[in-house]
N, C-alpha and C positions, 0 to 999 in steps of 0.2 A: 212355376208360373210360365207361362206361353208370353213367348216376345212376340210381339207384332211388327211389322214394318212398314215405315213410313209409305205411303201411295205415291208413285214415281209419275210424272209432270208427263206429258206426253215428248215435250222435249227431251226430257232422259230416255225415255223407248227409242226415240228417233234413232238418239245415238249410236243402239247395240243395230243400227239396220245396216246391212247391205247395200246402199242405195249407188245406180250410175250418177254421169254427170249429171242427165234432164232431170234425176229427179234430186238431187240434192239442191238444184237451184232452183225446183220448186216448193220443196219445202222450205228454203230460205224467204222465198219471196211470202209464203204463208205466214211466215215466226215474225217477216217484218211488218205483216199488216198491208200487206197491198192485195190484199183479195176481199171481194165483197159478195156479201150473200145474196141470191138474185132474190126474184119477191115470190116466187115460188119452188122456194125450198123443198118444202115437204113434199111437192109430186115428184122434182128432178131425184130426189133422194131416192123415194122410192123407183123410180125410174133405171134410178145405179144398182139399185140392190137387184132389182130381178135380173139386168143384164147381168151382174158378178156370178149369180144363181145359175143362170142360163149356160154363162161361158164354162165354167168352171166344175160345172155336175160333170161328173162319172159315169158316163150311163153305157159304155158301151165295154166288155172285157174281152180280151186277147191273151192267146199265150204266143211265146216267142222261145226261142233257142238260148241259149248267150253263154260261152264258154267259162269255166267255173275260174279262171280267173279274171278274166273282167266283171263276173258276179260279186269276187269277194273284193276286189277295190271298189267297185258300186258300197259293195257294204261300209268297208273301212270308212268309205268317204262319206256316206249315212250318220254313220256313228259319229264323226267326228263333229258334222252338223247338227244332232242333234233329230235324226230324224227317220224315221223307218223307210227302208230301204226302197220299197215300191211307192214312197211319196216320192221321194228323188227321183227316182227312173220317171216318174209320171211327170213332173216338174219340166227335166231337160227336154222330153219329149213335146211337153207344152210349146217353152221356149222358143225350141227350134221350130215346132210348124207355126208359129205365130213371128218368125222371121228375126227370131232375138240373137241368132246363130249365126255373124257371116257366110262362112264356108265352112263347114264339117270334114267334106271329104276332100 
């Protein structure tokens, strides 16, 4: 017989996240009920998704060089996340041109 498991609260997912300071005290301020729904929900929604769409398509590919050991800690550090290697490389890259990287060099 197949065990099933219970559906986990959205506050359980919260938990297993990564989150910085800004966004832990914003999900705090959501868990406490200090946010309200505007009265047009369903367009800003959609409004959110096509920009997520937008920002976040892949649409352009490249190759690059990168020495076989910085390749394989890229890796090691993939696997340990959880995640295939050219989603991480794609990630920091995000990151960093989106200004989430003080100083790299």
């Amino acid at each position: 017989m197949k065990k099933i498991k219970p559906k986990q609260t959205r506050a359980k997912k919260a938990e297993n996240l990564f989150l910085n300071e800004e966004e832990k005290d914003i999900l705090s301020s959501v868990e406490k009920g200090e946010w309200e729904t505007v009265d047009n929900f369903a367009q800003e929604l959609a409004l959110a998704k096509k920009a997520a769409i937008n920002s976040l398509r892949k649409d352009m590919r490249i190759n690059i060089r990168i020495s076989s050991v910085d390749l394989e800690h890229i890796k090691r550090k993939a696997v340990h996340d959880g995640l295939p290697y050219q989603t991480l490389i794609t990630s920091v890259l995000h990151k960093y041109a989106a200004g989430h990287f003080n100083k790299l060099i």
